[in-house]
C-alpha positions as CSV (number, residue, x, y, z in Angstrom):
1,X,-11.5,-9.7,70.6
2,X,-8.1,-8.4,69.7
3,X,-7.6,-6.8,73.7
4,X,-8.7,-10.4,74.6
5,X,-5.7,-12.1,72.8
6,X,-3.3,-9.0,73.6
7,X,-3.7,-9.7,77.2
8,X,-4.1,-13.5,77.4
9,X,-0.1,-13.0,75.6
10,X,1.0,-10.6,78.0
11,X,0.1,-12.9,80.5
12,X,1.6,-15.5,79.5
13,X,4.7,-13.6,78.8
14,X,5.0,-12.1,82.6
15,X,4.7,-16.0,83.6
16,X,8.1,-16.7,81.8
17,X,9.8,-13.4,83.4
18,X,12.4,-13.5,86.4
19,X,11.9,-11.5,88.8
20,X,14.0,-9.6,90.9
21,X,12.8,-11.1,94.5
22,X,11.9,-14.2,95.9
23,X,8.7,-15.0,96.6
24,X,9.4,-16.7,99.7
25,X,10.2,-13.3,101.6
26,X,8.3,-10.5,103.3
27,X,8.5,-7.1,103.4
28,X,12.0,-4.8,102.4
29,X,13.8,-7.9,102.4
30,X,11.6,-9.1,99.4
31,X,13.1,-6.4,97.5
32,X,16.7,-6.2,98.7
33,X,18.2,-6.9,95.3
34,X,15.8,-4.3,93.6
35,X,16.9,-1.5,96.6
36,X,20.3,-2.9,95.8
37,X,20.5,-2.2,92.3
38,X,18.8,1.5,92.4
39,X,21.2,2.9,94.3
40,X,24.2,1.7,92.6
41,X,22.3,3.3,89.3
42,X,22.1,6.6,92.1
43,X,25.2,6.5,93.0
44,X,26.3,5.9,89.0
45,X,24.4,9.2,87.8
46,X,25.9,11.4,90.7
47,X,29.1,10.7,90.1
48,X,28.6,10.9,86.2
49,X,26.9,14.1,86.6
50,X,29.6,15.5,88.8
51,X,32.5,14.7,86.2
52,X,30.6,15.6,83.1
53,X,30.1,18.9,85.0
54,X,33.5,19.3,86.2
55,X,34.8,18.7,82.8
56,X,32.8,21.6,81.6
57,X,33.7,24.0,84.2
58,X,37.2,23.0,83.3
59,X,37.2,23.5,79.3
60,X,34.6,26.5,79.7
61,X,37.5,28.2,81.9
62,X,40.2,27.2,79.2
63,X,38.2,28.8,76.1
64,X,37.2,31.6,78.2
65,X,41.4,31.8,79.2
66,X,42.4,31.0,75.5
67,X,39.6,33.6,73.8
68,X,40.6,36.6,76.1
69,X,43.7,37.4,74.4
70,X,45.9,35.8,77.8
């Protein structure tokens, strides 16, 4: 009874959602705002990954510099 009511709510819930495509379209072009927005998050994580890890080569190499007596 309780799974019942569960899923007649979560049904009704996904009704009031917007979704990322319109419903008009086929195919990739269906989800061209979905692709869109993937590799822009992608493209975000590279290049944090790359400056996160450049910043700790950089201070690794400075307390390595600073700890070895000059």
């Amino acid at each position: 009874m309780k799974l019942g009511k569960y899923l007649g709510e979560v049904r009704g819930e996904l009704k009031k959602a917007t979704w990322p495509w319109d419903p008009k379209e086929k195919g990739l072009k269906r989800y061209k705002q979905l692709i869109d927005s993937t590799v822009v998050v992608l493209i975000a994580m590279v290049l944090l990954g790359a400056f996160v890890a450049t910043i700790d080569f950089a201070m690794r190499n400075t307390m390595d510099f600073l700890t070895s007596g000059f």
